[in-house]
N, C-alpha and C positions, 0 to 999 in steps of 0.2 A: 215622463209624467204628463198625464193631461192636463191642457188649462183648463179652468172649471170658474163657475161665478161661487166665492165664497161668501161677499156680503152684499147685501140690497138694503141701500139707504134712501129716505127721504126726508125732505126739510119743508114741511105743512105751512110753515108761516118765515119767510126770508128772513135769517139773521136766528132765527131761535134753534133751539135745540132739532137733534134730526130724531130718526125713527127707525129703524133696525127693522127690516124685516123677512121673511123667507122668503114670499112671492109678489109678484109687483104687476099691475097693469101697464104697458107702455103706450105712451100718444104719443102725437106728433113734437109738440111744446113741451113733452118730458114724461116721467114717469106720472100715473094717477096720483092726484093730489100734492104733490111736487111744488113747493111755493108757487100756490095758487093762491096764498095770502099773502099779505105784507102790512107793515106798519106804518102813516106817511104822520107828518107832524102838520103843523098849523100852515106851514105851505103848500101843502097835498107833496111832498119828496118824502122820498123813503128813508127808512134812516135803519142804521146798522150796527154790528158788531163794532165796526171800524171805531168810531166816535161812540157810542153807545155799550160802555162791554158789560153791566149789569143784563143785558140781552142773554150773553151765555150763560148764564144761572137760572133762563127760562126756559123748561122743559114743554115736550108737545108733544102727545098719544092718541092715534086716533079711535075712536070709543064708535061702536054703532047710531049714537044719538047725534057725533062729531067730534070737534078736535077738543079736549081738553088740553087746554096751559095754564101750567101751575106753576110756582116757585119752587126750583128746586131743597131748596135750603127751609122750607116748611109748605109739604106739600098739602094741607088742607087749606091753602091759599091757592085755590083757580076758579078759572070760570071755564064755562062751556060753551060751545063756540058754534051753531049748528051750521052743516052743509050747505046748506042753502039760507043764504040770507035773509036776518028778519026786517029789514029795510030793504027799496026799491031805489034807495039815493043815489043816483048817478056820479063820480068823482072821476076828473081828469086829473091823473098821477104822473108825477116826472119818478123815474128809474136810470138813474145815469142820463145818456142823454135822451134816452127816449121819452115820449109822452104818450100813456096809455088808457085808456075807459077803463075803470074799475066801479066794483060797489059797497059803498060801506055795509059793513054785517051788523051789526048790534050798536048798540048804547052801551049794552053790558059790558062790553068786550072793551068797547072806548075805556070806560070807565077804569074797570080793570087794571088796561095796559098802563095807564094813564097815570093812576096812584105807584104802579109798579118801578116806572122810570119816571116820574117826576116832572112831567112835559104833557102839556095839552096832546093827546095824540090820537089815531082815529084805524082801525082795522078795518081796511079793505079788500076784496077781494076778486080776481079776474072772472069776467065771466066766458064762457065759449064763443060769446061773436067778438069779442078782444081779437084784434088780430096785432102781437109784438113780435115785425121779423128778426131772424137772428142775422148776422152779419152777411150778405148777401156776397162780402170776397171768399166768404171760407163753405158759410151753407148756400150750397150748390139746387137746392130743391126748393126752395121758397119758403123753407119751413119757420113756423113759425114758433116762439119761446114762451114763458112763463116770465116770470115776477124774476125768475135767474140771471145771474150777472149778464150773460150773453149767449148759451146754448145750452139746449135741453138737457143733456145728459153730460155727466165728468167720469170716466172712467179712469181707476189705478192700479197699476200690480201692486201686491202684498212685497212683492221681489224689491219693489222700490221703495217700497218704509221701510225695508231689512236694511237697506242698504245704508240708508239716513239714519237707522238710529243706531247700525254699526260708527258713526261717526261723532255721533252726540255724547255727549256725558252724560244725559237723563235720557232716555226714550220715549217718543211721544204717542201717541191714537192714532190711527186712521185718520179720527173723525175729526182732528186739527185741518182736514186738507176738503172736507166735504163733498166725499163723493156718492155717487149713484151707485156703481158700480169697483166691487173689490175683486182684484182677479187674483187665483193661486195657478201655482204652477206652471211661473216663467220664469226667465233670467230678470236679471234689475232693468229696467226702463226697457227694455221690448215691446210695451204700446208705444214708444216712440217711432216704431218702426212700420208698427201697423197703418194701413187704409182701407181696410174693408175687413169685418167681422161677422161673422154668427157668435150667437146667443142663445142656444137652444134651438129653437127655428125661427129667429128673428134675425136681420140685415140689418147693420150697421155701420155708417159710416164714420171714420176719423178725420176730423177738420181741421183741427187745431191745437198744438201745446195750450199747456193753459199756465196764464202767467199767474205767481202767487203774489198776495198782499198780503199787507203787515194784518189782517184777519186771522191767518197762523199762529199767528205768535201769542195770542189768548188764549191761553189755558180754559176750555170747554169745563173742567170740573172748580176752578176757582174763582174766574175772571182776569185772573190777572193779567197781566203782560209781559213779554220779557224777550229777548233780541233772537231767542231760537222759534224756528228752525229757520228762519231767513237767512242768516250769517253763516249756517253752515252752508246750505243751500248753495247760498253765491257764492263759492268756493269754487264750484265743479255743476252748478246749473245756471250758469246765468248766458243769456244770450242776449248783446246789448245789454241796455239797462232794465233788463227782464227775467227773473227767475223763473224756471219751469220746474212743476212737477203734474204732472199727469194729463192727461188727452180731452178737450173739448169733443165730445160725437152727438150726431146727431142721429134719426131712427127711420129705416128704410120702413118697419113696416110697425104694425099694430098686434097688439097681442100680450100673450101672459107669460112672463118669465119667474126662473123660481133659481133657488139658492140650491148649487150642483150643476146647474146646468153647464154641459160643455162649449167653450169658447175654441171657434176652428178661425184661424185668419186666411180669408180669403185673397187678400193681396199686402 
C-alpha cells in the first residue's frame, strides 16, 4: 500500500481548536496560517491548554474576511478576527523561553478572549520580520518557527493511533496529539525511522521525536482531563523521562500540498 497524506491540520491561534483541511500552503515557520496567533496574559507570556483547558472548547475557522472563534458550546458567541491587524502595537512576547515581536490585532478580539477565560488577556499576532529560530541542535538550516512549541511541522502515522488505541479502553482523535500532518499506509511508528521525505513534490526533513505533555490528556470535545493517553503511552514510549509520539520536521521547500498526496522516504 502507498503511504499517502490523509489529514492536513492547522492550529490559527496556539492552544485553541485546529482546522481540518485538504490542501495547505507550506513556509518555512510552518504551514500558512499555523499559530501565527496566540493569546499572552497581562505579562505578555502565552498561556495554554496546559493551565487554561476552557481553551479546548474554543473553536477557529478560517472565513475569507479571517479567523473566526467561537465557543464551541454556543456558537453564535465569536468574534472575527481579520488577517491583518487592526492595531500597529508592537508586543515583545515570551513563548517558552524564547522572546519574540509580535502585534496585538484587535480590541475586539482582547475583549472577546477576555470575557471567555476570565483573565485580562490580549491576541497577538507574528508578523514576517519576526524571526523565532527553532532549535538549532536538531534544525539544521536555520529555520525559523511560528508561535509552535518548537518546530514548524508535527508529523504522525495513522498506524501509530491504531496502535494506541488498540491499548486504551476508550479510543482517542488524532487531534489529542496535534498534528500537521496525518499519514496512512504504514506500519505503527515508521516515522521514527524516517529522515528525509517527499510530500507530493515537497522535501522534508525529520529532526526530532516529539516529546508529549500532559496537553493530551484534555479531551478536545469536553475539556476535561484524565490520565490517558500519557499512562499508556509510558508503558512502551517513553525514553528517559520523555514520552514520544510522533516526528518534529521541518520544510526543505515551499509550496502547496493537498490531502492524497504520496509520501516516498527518501532516507
Amino acid at each position: 500500500m502507498a503511504m499517502t497524506l490523509s489529514e492536513i491540520w492547522v492550529y490559527p491561534v496556539k492552544s485553541l481548536g485546529g482546522v481540518r483541511l485538504t490542501k495547505a500552503f507550506t513556509e518555512e515557520r510552518g504551514l500558512q496560517y499555523d499559530r501565527r496567533w496566540m493569546i499572552i496574559d497581562e505579562e505578555n507570556v502565552f498561556i495554554t491548554q496546559r493551565v487554561h483547558q476552557k481553551m479546548a472548547l474554543i473553536d477557529v475557522a478560517l472565513l475569507d474576511e479571517g479567523l473566526k472563534i467561537s465557543l464551541r458550546t454556543d456558537p453564535d458567541d465569536f468574534v472575527i478576527v481579520p488577517y491583518q491587524p487592526q492595531t500597529a502595537s508592537p508586543v515583545t512576547v515570551k513563548v517558552w523561553d524564547d522572546i519574540a515581536e509580535a502585534v496585538r490585532v484587535s480590541d475586539e478580539a482582547d475583549a472577546w478572549l477576555s470575557r471567555q477565560l476570565g483573565l485580562r488577556l490580549r491576541l497577538v499576532m507574528m508578523p514576517h520580520s519576526t524571526e523565532r529560530k527553532a532549535d538549532p541542535r536538531y534544525a539544521r538550516h536555520d529555520e525559523n518557527v511560528s508561535f509552535a512549541d518548537g518546530f514548524p511541522y508535527l508529523v504522525i502515522s495513522q498506524a501509530s493511533l491504531d496502535d494506541l488505541n488498540s491499548r486504551l479502553a476508550e479510543p482517542i482523535e488524532m487531534r489529542r496529539f496535534r498534528p500537521n500532518f496525518v499519514i496512512s499506509g504504514t506500519e505503527p511508528f515508521a516515522e521514527d525511522q524516517w529522515k528525509q521525505i517527499t510530500i507530493g513534490d515537497l522535501r522534508f526533513e525529520i529532526v526530532k521525536p516529539c516529546a508529549r505533555c500532559v496537553l493530551t490528556t484534555i479531551n478536545p470535545e469536553t475539556a476535561e482531563k484524565g490520565p490517558e493517553p500519557l499512562k499508556t503511552l509510558a508503558t512502551y514510549r517513553r525514553n528517559g523521562n520523555k514520552i514520544l509520539f510522533g516526528q518534529n520536521v521541518t520544510a526543505r521547500d515551499t509550496g502547496e500540498i493537498k490531502v492524497g498526496d504520496q509520501l516516498i522516504v527518501q532516507e
